[in-house]
NUMARPA-68427 format. One record per atom (N, C-alpha, C, O, CB): residue in one letter; x, y, z. Coordinates in steps of 0.05 Angstrom, whole numbers, padded with zeros to 5 digits, always signed. Atoms other than C-alpha are relative to their C-alpha. Glycine has a CB too. Layout:
N
AXYZ
...
//
This chain:
226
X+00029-00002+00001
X-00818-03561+04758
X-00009+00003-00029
X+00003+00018-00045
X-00010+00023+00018
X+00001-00004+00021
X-00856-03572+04702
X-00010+00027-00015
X-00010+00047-00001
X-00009-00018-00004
X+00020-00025+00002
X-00898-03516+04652
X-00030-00008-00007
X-00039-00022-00025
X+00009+00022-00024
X+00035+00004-00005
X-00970-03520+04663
X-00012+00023+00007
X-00001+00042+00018
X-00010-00021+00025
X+00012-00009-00009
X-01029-03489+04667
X-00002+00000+00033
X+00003-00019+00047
X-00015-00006-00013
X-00002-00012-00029
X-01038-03452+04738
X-00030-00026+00016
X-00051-00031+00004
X-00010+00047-00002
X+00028+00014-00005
X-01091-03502+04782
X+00003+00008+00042
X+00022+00007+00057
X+00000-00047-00014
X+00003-00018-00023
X-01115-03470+04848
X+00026+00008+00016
X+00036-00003+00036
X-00019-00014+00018
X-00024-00020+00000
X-01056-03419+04851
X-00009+00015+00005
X+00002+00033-00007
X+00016+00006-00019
X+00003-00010-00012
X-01098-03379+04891
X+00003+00005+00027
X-00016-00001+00042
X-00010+00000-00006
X-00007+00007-00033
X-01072-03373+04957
X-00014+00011+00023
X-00010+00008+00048
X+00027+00009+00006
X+00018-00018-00022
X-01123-03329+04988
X-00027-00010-00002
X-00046+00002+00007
X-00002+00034-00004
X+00023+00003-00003
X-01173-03374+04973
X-00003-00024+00010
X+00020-00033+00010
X-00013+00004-00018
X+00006+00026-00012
X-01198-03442+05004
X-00005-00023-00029
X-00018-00021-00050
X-00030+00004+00023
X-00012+00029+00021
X-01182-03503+04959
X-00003-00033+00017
X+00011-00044+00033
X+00041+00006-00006
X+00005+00025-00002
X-01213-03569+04967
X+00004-00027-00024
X-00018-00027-00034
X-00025+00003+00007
X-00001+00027+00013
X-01201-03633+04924
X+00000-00032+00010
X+00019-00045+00018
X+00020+00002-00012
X-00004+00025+00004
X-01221-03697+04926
X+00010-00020-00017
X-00003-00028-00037
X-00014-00005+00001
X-00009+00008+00016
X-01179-03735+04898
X-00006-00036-00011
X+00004-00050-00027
X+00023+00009+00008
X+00012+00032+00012
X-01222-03806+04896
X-00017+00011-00017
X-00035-00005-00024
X-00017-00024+00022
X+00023-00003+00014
X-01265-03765+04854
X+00019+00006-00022
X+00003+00002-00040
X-00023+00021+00011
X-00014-00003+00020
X-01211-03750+04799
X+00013-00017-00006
X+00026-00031+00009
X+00011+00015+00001
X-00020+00016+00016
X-01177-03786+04745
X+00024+00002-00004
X+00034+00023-00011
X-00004-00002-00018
X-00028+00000-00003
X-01111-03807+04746
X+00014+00006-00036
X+00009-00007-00057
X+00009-00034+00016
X-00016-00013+00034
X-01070-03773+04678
X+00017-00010-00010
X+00032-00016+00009
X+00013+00025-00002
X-00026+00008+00007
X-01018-03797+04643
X+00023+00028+00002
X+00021+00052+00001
X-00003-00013-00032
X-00028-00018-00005
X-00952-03767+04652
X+00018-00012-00034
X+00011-00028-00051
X+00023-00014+00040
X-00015+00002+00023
X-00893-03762+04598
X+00017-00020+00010
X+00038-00018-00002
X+00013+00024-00011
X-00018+00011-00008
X-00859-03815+04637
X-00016-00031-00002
X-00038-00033+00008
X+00012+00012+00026
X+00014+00026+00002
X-00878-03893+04620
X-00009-00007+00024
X+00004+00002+00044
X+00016-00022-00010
X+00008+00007-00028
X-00920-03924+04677
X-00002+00016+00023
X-00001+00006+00046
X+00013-00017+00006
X-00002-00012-00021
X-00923-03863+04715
X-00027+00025-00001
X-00027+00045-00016
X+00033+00010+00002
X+00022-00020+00005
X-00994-03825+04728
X+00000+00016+00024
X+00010+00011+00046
X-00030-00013-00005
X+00001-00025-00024
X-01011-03761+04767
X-00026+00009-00003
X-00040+00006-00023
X+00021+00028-00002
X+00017-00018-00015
X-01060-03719+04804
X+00002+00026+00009
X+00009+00031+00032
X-00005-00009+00017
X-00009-00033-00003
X-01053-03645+04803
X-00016+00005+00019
X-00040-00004+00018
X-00005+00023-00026
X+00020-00011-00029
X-01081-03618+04868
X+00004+00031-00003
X-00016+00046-00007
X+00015-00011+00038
X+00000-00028+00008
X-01049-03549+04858
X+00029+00004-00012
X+00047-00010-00003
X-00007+00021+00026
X-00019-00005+00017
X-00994-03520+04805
X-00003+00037+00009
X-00024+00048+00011
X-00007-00013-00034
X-00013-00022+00003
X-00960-03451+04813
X+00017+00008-00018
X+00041+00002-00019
X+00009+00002+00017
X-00035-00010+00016
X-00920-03418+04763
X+00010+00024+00012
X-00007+00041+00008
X+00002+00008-00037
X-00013-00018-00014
X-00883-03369+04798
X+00034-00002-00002
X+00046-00022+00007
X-00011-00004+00027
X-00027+00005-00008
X-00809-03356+04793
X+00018-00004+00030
X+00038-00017+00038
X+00008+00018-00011
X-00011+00004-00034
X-00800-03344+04866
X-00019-00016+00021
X-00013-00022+00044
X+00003+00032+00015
X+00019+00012-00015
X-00859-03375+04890
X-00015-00024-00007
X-00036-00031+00004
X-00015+00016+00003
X+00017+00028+00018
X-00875-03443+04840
X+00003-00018+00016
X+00021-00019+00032
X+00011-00014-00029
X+00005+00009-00019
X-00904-03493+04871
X-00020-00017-00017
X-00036-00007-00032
X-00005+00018+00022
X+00022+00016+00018
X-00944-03565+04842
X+00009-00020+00032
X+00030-00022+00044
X+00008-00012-00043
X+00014+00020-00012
X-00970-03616+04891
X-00018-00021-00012
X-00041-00018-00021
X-00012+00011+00017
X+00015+00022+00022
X-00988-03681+04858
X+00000-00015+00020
X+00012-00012+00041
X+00015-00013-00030
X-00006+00042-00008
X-01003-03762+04876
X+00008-00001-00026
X-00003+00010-00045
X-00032-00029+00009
X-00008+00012+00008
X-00955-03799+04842
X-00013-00031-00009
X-00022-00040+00012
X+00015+00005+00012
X+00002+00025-00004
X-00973-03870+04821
X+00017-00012-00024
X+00012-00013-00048
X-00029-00009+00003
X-00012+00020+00017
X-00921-03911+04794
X-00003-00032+00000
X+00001-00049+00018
X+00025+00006+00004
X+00003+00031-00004
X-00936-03977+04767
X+00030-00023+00006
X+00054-00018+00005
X-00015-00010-00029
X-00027+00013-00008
X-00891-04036+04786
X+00019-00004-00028
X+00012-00008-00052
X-00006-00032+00015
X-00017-00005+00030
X-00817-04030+04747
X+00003+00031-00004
X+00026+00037-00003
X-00019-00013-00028
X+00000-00015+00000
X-00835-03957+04739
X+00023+00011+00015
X+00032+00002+00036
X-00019+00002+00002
X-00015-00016-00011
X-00781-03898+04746
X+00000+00023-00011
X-00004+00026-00035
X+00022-00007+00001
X-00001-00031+00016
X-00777-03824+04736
X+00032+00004-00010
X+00052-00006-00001
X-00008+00030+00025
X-00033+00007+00019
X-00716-03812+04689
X+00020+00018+00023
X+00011+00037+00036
X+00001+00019-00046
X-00019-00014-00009
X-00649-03788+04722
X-00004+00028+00005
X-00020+00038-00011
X+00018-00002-00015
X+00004-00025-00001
X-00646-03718+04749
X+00015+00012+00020
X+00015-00001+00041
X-00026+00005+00003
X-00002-00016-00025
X-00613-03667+04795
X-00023+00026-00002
X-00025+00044-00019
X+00034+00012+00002
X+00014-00020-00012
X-00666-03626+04829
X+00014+00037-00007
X+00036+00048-00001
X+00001-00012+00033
X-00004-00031+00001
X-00672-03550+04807
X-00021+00012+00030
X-00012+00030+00045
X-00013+00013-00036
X+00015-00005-00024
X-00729-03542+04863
X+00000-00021+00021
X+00012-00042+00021
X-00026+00004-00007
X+00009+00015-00032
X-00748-03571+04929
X-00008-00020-00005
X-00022-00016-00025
X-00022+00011+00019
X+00018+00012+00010
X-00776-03636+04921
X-00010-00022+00029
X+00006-00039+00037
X+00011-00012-00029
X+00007+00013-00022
X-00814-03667+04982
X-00017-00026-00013
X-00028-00025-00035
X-00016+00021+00021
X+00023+00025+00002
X-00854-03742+04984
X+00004-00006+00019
X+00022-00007+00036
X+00000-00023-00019
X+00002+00025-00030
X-00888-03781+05027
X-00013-00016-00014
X-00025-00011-00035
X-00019+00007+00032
X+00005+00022+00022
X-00902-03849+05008
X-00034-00012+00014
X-00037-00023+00035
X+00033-00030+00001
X+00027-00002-00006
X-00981-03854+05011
X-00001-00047+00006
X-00007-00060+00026
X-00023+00022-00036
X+00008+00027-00003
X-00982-03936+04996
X+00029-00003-00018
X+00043+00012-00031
X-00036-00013-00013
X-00025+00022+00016
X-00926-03989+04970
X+00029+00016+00013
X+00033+00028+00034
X-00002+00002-00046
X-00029-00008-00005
X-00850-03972+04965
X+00016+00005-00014
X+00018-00011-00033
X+00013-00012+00010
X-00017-00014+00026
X-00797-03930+04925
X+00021+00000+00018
X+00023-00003+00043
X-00010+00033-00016
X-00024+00001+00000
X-00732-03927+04922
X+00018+00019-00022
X+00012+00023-00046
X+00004-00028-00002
X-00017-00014+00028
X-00665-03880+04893
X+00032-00018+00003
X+00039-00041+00006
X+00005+00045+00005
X-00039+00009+00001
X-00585-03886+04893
X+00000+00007+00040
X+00020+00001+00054
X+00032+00036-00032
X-00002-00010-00028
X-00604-03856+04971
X-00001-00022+00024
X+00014-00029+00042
X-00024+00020+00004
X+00007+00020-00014
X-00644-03906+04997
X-00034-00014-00012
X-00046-00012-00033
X+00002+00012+00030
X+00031+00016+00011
X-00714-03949+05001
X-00021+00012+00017
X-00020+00004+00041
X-00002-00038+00004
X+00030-00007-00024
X-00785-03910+05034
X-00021-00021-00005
X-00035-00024-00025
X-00018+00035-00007
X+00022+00009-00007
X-00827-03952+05054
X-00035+00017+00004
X-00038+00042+00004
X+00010-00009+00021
X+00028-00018+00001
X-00910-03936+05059
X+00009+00022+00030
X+00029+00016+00044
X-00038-00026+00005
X-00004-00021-00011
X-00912-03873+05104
X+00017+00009+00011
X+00017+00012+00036
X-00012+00003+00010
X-00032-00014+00008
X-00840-03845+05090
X-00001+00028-00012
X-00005+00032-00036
X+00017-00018-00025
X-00008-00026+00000
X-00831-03775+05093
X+00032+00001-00015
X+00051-00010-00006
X+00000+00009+00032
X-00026-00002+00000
X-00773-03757+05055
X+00005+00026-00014
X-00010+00028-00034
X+00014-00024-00012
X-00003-00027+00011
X-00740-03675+05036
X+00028-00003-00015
X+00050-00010-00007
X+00001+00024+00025
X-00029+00002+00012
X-00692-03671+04982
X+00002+00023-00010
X-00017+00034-00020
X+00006-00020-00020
X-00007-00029-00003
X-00662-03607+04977
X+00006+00008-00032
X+00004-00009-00050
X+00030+00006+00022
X-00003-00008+00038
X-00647-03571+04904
X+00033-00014+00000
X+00045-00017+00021
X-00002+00050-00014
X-00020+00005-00012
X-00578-03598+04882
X-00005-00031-00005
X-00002-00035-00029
X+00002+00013+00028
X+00006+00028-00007
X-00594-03674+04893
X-00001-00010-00023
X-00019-00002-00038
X-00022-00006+00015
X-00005+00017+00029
X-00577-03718+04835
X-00022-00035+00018
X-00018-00046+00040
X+00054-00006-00009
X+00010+00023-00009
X-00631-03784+04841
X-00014-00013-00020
X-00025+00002-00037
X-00015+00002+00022
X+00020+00013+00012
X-00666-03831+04808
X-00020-00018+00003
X-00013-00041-00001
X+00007-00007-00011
X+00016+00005-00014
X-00736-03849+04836
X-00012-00014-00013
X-00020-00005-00035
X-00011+00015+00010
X+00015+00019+00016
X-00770-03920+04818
X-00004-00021+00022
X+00011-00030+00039
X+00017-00011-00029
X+00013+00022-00014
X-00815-03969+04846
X+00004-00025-00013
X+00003-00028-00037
X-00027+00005+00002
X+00002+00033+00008
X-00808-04049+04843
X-00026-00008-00009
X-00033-00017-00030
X+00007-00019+00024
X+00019+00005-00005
X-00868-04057+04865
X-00031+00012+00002
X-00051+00002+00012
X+00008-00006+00014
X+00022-00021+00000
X-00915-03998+04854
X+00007+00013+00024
X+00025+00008+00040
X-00032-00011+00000
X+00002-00024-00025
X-00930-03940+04903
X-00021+00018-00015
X-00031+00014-00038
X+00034+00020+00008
X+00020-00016+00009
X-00976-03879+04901
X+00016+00026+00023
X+00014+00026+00048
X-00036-00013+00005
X-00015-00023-00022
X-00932-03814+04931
X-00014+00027-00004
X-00019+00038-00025
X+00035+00006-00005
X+00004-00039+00000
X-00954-03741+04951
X+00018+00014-00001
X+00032+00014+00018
X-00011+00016+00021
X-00022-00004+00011
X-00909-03707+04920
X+00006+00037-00003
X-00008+00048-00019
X-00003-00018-00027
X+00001-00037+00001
X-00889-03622+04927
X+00028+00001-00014
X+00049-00010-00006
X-00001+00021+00037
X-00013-00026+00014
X-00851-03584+04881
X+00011+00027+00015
X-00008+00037+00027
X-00020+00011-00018
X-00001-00024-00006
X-00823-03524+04905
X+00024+00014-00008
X+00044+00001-00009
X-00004+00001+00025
X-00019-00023+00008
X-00779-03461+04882
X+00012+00006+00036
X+00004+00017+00057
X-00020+00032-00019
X-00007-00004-00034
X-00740-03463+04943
X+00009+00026+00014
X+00021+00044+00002
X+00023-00017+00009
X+00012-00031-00007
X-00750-03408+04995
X+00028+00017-00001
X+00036+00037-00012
X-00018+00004+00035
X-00029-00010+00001
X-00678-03406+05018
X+00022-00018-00010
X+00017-00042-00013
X+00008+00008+00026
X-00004+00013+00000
X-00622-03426+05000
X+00016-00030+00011
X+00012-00035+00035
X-00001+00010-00008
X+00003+00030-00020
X-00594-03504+05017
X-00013-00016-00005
X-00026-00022-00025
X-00009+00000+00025
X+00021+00006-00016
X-00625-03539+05061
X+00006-00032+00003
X+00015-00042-00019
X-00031+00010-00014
X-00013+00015-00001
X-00608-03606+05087
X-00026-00027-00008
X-00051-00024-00009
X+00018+00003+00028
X+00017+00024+00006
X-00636-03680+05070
X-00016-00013+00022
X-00002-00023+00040
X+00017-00020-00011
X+00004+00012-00019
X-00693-03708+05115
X-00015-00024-00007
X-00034-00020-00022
X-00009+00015+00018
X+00020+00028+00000
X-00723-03785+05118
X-00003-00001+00018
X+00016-00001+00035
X+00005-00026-00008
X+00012+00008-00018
X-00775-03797+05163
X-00018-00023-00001
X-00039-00024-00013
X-00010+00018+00007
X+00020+00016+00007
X-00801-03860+05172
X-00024+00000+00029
X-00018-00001+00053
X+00016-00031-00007
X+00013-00008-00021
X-00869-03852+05210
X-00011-00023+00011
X-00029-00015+00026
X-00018+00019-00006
X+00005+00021-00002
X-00883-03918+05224
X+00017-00013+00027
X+00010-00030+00043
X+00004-00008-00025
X-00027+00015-00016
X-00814-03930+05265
X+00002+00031+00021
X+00000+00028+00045
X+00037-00010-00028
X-00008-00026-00009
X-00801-03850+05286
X-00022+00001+00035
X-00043-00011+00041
X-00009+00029-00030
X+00007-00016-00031
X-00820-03821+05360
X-00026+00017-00006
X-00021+00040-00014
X+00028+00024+00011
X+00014-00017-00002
X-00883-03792+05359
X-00009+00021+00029
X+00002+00019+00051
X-00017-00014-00010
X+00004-00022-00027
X-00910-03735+05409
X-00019+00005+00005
X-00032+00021-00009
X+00010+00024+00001
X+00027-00008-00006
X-00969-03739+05452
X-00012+00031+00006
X+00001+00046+00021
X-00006-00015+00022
X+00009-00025-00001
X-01014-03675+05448
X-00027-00003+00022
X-00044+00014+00016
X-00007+00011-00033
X+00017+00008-00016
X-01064-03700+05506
X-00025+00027-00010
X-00046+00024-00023
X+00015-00001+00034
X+00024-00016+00003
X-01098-03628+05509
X-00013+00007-00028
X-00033+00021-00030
X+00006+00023+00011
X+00016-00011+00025
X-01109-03624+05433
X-00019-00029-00004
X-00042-00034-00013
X+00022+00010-00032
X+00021+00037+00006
X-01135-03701+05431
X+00026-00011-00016
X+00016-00018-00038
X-00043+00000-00029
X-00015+00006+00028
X-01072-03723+05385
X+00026-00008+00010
X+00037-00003+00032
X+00003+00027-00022
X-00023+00004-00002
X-01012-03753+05368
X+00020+00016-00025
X+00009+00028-00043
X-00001-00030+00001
X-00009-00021+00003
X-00958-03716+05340
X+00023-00004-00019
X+00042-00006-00004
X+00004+00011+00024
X-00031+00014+00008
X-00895-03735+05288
X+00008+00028-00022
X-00003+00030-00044
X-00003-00042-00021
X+00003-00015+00005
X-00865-03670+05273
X+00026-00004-00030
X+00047-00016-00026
X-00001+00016+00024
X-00024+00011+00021
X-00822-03675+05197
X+00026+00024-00006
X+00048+00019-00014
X-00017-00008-00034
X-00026-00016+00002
X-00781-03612+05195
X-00015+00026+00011
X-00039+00030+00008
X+00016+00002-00033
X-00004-00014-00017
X-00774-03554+05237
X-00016+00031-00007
X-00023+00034-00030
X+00028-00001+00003
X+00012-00026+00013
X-00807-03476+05235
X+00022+00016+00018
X+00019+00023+00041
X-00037+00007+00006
X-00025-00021-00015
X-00744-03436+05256
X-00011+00029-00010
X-00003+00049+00003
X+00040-00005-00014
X-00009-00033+00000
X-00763-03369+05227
X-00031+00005-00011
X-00035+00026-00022
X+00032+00014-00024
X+00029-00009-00001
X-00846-03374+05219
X-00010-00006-00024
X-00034-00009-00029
X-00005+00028+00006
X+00010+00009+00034
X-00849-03389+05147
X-00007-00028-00002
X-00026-00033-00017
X+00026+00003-00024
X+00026+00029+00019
X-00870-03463+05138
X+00017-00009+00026
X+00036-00001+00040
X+00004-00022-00046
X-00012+00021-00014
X-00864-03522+05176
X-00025-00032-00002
X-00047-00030-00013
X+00007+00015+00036
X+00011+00030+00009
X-00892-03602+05175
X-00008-00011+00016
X+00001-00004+00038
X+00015-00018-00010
X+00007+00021-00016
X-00925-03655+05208
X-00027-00016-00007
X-00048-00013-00019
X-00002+00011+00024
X+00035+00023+00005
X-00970-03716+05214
X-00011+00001+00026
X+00001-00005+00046
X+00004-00040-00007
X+00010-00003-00022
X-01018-03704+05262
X-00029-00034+00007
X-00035-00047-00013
X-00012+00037-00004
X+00007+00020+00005
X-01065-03764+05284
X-00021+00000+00028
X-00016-00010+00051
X+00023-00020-00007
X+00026-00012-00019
X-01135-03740+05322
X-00018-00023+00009
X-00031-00038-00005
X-00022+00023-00018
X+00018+00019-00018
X-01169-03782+05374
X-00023-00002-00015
X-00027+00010-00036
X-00007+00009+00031
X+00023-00003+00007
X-01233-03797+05365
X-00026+00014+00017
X-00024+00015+00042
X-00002-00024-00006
X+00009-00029-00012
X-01288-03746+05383
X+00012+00018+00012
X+00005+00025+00035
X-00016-00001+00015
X-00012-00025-00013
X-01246-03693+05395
X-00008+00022-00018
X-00017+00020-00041
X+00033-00001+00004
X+00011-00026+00006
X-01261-03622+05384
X+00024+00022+00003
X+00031+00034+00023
X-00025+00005+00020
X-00021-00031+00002
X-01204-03567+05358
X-00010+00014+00014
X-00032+00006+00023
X+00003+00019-00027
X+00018-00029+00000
X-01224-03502+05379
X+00007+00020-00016
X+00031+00021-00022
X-00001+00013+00024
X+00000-00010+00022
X-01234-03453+05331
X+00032+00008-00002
X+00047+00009+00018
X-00021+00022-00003
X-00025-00020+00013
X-01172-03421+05298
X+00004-00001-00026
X-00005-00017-00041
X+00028-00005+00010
X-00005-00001+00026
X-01141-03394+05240
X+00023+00004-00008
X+00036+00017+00009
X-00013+00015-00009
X-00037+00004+00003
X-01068-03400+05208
X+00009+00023-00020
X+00004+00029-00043
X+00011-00034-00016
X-00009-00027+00011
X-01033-03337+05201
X+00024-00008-00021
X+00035+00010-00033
X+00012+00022+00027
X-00016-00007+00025
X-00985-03370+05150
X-00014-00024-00013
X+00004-00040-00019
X+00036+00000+00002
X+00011+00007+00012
X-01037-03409+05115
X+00013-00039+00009
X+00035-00046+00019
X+00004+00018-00027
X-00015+00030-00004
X-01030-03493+05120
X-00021-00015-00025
X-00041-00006-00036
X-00004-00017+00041
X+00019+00016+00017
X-01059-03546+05076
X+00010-00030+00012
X+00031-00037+00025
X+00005+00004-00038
X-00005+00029-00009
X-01074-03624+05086
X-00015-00018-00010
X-00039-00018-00016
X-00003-00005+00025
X+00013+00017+00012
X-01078-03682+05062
X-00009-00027+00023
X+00005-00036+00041
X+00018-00008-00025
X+00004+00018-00015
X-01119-03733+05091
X+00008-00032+00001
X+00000-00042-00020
X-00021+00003+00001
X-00001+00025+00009
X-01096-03810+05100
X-00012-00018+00019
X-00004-00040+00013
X+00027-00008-00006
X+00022+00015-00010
X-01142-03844+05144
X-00020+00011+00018
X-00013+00025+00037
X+00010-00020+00011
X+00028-00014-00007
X-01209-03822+05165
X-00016+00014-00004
X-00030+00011-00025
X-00003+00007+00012
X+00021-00012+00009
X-01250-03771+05172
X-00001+00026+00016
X-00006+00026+00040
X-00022-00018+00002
X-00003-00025-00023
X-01243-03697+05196
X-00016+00019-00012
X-00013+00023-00036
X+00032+00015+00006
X+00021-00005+00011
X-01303-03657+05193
X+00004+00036+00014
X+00014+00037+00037
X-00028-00025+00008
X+00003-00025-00013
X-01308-03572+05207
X-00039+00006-00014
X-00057-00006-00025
X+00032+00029-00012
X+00023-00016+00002
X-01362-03522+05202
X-00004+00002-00039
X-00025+00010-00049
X+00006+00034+00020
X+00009-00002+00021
X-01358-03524+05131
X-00007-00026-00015
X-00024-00024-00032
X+00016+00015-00012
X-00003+00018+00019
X-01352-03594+05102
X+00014-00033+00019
X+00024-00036+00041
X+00024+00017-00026
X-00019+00019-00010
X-01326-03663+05110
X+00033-00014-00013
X+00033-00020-00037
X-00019-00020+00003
X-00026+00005+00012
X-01255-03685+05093
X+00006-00028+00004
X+00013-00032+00027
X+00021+00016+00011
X-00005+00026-00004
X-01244-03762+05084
X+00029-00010-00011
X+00044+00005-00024
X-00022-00015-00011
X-00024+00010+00013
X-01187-03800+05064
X+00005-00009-00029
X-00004-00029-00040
X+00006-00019+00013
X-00006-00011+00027
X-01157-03777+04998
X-00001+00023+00001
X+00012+00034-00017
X-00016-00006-00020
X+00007-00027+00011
X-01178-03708+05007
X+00019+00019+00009
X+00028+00017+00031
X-00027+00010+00007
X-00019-00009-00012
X-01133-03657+05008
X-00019+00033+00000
X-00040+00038-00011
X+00032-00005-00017
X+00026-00027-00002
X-01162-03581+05027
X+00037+00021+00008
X+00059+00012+00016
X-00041-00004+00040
X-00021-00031-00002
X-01111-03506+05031
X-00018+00015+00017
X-00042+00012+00011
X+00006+00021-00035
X+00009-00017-00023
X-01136-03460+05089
X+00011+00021-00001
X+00033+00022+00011
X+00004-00009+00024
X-00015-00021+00004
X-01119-03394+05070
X+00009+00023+00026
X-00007+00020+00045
X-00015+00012-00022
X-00011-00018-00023
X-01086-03339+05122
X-00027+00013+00008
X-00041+00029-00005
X+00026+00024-00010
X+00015-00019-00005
X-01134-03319+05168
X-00019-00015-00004
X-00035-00005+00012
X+00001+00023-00012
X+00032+00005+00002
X-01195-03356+05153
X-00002-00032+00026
X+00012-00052+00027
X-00011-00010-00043
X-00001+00024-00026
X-01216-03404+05219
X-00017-00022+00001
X-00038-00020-00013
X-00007+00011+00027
X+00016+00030-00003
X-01246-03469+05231
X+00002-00016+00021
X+00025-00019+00031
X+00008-00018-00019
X+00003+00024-00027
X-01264-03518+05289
X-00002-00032-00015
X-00023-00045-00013
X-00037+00007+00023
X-00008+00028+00007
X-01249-03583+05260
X-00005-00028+00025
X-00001-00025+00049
X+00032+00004-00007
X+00011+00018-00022
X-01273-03650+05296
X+00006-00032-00017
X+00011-00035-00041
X-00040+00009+00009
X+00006+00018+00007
X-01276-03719+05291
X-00028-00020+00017
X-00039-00020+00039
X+00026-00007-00002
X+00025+00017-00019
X-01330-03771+05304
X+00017-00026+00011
X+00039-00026+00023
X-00033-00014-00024
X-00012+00022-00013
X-01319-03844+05320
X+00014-00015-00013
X+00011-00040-00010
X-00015-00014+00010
X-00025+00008+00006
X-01258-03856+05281
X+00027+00014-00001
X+00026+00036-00012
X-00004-00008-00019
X-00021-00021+00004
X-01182-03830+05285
X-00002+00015-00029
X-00017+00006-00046
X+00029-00013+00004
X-00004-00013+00023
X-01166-03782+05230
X+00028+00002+00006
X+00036+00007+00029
X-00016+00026-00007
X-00021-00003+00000
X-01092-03781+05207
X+00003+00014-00020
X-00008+00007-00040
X+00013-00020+00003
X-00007-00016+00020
X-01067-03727+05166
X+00032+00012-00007
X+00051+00015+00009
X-00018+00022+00004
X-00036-00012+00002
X-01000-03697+05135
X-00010+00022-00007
X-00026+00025-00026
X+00029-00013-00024
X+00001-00030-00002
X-00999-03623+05151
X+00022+00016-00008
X+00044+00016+00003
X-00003+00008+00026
X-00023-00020-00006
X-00964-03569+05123
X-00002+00034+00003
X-00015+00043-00015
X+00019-00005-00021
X+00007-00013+00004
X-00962-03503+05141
X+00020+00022-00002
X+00041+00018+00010
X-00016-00001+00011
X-00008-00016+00014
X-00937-03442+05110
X+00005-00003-00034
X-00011-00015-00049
X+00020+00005+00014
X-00005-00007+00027
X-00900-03424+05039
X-00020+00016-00019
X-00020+00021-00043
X+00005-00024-00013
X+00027-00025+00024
X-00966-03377+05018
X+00011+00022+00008
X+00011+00039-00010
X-00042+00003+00008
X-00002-00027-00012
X-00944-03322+05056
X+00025+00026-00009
X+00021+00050-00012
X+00004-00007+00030
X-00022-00008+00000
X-00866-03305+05043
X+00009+00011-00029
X+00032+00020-00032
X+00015-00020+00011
//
């Protein structure tokens, strides 16, 4: 992870960004720009969530992983020494992991950082496109879960909300955040369209809805708490 200034590294507070409303930065890496959504410095608890966009040709230089490093592949397709993700490719690479990540053809990835909680932890690719999803009838939704919550601290998924359906209120006792990739998911406070990513701090509730289009989002929740 890199060193940066701290950018909503508040975890007890509610964090919205649009990210069609921000400019894409240059990075220290040729052809490769980012989007800071939120940066942590923390030794036990650092933590940066970017979009990636590498132009075509583009690669991030050689590396074995000191932290966690999760992507999902928002648009296009990347590739390491592992394998090739296609657009909405989930993939967890554990600390440890020697790779080198570069697009042919462009891409644009969401991309987490993390000081990992424990240690490990095994390699997962999910492609969501091809993978088993899981109907949620009574929430309105479909369901594609990316890695597991064994002990309450975090866990993942793409969730993918009918249209006019109605959450009912609640609030997430280990905090979640999400990014949106198609539609439109609207609560009591605001609307969330596609690009936007928003943090829901522990404890604070919301009834979330949609109108007359699906909303698909990648959810994650926990890592504020522990």
């Amino acid at each position: 992870m890199r060193v940066a200034p701290n950018v909503n590294a508040d975890a007890n507070k509610v964090a919205v960004v649009d990210t069609n409303a921000i400019d894409w930065e240059p990075t220290e890496w040729p052809g490769i720009e980012r989007k800071v959504l939120e940066f942590v410095n923390d030794p036990r608890k650092g933590r940066e969530t970017s979009l990636l966009r590498l132009a075509p040709g583009a690669s991030l230089p050689a590396t074995t992983l000191v932290d966690r490093m999760d992507l999902f592949v928002v648009q296009g397709s990347c590739a390491d020494e592992h394998g090739t993700y296609g657009e909405h490719t989930f993939v967890r690479n554990p600390p440890g992991l020697a790779h080198t990540l570069a697009s042919a053809s462009g891409c644009v990835l969401y991309v987490k950082w993390r000081v990992p909680i424990r240690p490990g932890g095994e390699r997962i690719v999910i492609d969501a496109k091809s993978a088993q999803w899981l109907e949620f009838p009574h929430r309105g939704a479909d369901v594609l879960h990316l890695y597991p919550n064994r002990d309450g601290i975090e866990t993942g998924r793409i969730g993918h909300v009918h249209v006019q359906r109605r959450i009912p209120s609640h609030d997430h006792s280990i905090g979640e955040e999400t990014f949106v990739l198609r539609g439109k998911l609207i609560d009591e406070f605001q609307e969330y369209g596609a690009g936007v990513w928003f943090r829901m701090p522990c404890g604070v509730a919301h009834a979330p809805y949609t109108q007359g289009e699906r909303c698909m989002m990648l959810i994650r929740e926990g890592d504020l708490v522990w």
